[in-house]
N, C-alpha and C positions, 0 to 999 in steps of 0.2 A: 686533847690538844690538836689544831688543826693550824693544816701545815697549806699556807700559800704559795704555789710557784706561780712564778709568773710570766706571763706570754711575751717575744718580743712582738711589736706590734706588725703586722702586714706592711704598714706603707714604712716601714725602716728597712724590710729584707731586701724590699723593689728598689729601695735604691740603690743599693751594694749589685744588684745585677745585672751587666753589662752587656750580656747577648755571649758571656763567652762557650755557651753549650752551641750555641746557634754555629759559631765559627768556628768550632771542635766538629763539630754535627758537618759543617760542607767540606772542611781540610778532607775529612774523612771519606767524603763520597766521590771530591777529587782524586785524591791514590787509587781507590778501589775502583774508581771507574777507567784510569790510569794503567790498573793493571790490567783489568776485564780486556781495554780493547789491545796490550802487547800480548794475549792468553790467545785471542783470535785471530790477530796478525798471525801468531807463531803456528797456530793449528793451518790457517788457510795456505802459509808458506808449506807444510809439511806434508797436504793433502796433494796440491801442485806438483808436490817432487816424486811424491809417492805416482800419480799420475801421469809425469813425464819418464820415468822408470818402469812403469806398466807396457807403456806403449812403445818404446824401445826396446824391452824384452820381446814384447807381440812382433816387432820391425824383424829380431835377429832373430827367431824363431821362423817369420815367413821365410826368411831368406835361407833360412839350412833347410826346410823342407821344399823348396826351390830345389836346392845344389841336392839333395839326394832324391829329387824324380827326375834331376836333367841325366844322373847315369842312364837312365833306360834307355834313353836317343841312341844311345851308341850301337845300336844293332841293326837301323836304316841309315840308307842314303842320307847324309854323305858321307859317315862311316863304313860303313859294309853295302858295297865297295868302297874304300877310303877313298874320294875324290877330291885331291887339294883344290883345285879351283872353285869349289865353292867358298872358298875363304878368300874374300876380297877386302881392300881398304875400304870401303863404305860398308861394309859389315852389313851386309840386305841378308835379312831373314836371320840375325844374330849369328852368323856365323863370320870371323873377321881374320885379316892377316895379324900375325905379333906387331903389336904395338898402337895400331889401330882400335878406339876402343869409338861407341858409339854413340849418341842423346839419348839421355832416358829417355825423351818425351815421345820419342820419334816409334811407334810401334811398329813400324816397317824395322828396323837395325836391330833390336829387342825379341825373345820371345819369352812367352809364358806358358803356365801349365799344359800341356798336350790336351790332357784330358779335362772337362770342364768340371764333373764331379770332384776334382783332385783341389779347385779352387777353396781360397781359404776363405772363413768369414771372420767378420772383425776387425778386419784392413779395411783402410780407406783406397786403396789400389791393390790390387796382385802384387806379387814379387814378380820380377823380370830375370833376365839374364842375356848374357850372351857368350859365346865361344869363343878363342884365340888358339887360331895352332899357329904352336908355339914351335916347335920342332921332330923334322923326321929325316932319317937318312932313307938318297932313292934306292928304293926298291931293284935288288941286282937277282938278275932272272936264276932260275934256279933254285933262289936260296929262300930262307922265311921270309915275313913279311916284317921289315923292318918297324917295332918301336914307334908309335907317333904321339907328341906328345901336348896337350891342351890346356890353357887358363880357362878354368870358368868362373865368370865375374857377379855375382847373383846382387840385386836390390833388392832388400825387402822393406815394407812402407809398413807404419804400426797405424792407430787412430786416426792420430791428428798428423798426419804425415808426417813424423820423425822417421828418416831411414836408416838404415845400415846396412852394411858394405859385405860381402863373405865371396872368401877365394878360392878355390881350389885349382889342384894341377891334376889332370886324369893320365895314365899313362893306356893306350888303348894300342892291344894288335889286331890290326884286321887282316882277317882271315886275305882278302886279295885289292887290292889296287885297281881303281879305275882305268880299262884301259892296256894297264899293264900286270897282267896277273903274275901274282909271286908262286913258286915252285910248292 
């Protein structure tokens, strides 16, 4: 016994078919390519931040190694001898009266590292800084040498010049007074 199936013909399938793989096929490259470019946004936003936190920790980093090489100063002129007149309101040579602070731009009212091997690399500028005495009682003959006490205001600059700020209050005796030496 033989057993006929039989075929539906080609030109009956092609007409039942409407392109709907075709428009399943682009819906599908539409999402996928939908998602591909929010996958890149999201990476390139995260590279960005990860980069602007780079370089802001680089900024507050120069700037603390800044405020611990400015303690060394404190063993010359114009600490030893403590000489208040060198703290003026235009702040020349980053030394400034309380309250008076200076332009960063300005490298005359500013200083930086003493030493040039002490410079950082990495920064797009040095850190800066400058002094403020901030308070000292006069000197009464005789006696120790009164207590003087200083702001120092440090900037430090990371890559792409994002700064930050660091403060410190030094409290410094000197041994004698410009001038007028203490006992």
């Amino acid at each position: 016994m033989v057993i006929f199936i039989s075929k539906p013909s080609m030109q009956h399938t092609r007409t039942k078919q409407r392109g709907v793989i075709l428009l399943t096929g682009l819906i599908f490259l539409v999402v996928l390519t939908l998602i591909v470019v929010s996958v890149m946004r999201t990476a390139t936003l995260e590279e960005r931040m990860a980069a602007n936190v780079r370089n802001r920790q680089m900024a507050l980093q120069a700037s603390e190694a800044m405020l611990r090489d400015v303690k060394t100063i404190f063993t010359a002129a114009p600490f030893s001898p403590f000489d208040v007149s060198a703290f003026t309101a235009a702040c020349t040579n980053g030394y400034c009266k309380n309250g008076s602070a200076p332009d960063w731009g300005d490298a005359g009212k500013t200083r930086t590292f003493a030493n040039v091997a002490s410079q950082l690399a990495g920064v797009s500028s040095q850190p800066s800084y400058y002094i403020e005495h901030i308070y000292n009682d006069p000197p009464r003959a005789g006696q120790k040498c009164p207590t003087v006490l200083f702001r120092i205001t440090v900037r430090g600059v990371g890559q792409d010049s994002s700064e930050m700020f660091t403060q410190g209050t030094y409290r410094h005796l000197p041994p004698t007074f410009a001038k007028n030496l203490c006992g």
